[in-house]
C-alpha angles and dihedrals in degrees: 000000000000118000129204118191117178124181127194122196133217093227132073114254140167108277084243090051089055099043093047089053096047080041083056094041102049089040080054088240109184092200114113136162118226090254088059100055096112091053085065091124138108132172128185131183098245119204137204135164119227146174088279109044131281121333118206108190115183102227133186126197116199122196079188137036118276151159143191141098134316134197125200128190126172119180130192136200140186145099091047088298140108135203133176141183136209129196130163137157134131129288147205130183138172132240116283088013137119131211131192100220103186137351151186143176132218120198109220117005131108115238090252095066086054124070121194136188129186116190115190123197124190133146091352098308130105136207128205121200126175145171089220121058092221104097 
């Protein structure tokens, strides 16, 4: 399954500058200034197939400490219905640690019917992470 990540930072930077980091972040690149610190984190839509269907869990992954908000939403479709959900709360997590910060599970359906997005918001930045690539 495909994942988009997109970071946005709270300076201003190049446009090169800017690509190059969200190019780092989605590859998982480790590889941070000091000046960067506070961008250590990561998140993914991680998902598992169970006895009762498909689970999508919004993860982050932090190579520092951090805190700040999330929002999840995961959205199905199929059948002529629709259904979303929305979580959302605050997170911390430490350094070298990963945290699941919401999560939901669908019967039935395969992960393409399903779309997910984790944004994560800490020290005025903010992380997307998603299981489509059409954000």
């Amino acid at each position: 399954m495909a994942l988009h990540q997109t970071h946005l930072g709270k300076s201003v930077l190049p446009a090169a500058a800017m690509a190059l980091s969200a190019i780092g972040l989605a590859a998982g690149s480790n590889a941070h200034s000091a000046a960067d610190r506070d961008l250590a984190l990561s998140c993914e839509i991680a998902v598992s197939k169970g006895r009762y269907g498909h689970t999508y869990e919004g993860v982050v992954h932090a190579d520092a400490a951090a805190s700040g908000s999330y929002a999840l939403t995961i959205t199905k479709r199929g059948g002529g219905n629709s259904a979303m959900i929305s979580q959302s709360g605050e997170f911390r997590v430490r350094a070298g640690q990963s945290e699941t910060l919401g999560q939901a599970t669908f019967g039935g359906l395969p992960p393409e019917d399903v779309d997910a997005e984790l944004t994560l918001r800490w020290n005025g930045h903010r992380l997307i992470c998603s299981n489509h690539i059409d954000i």
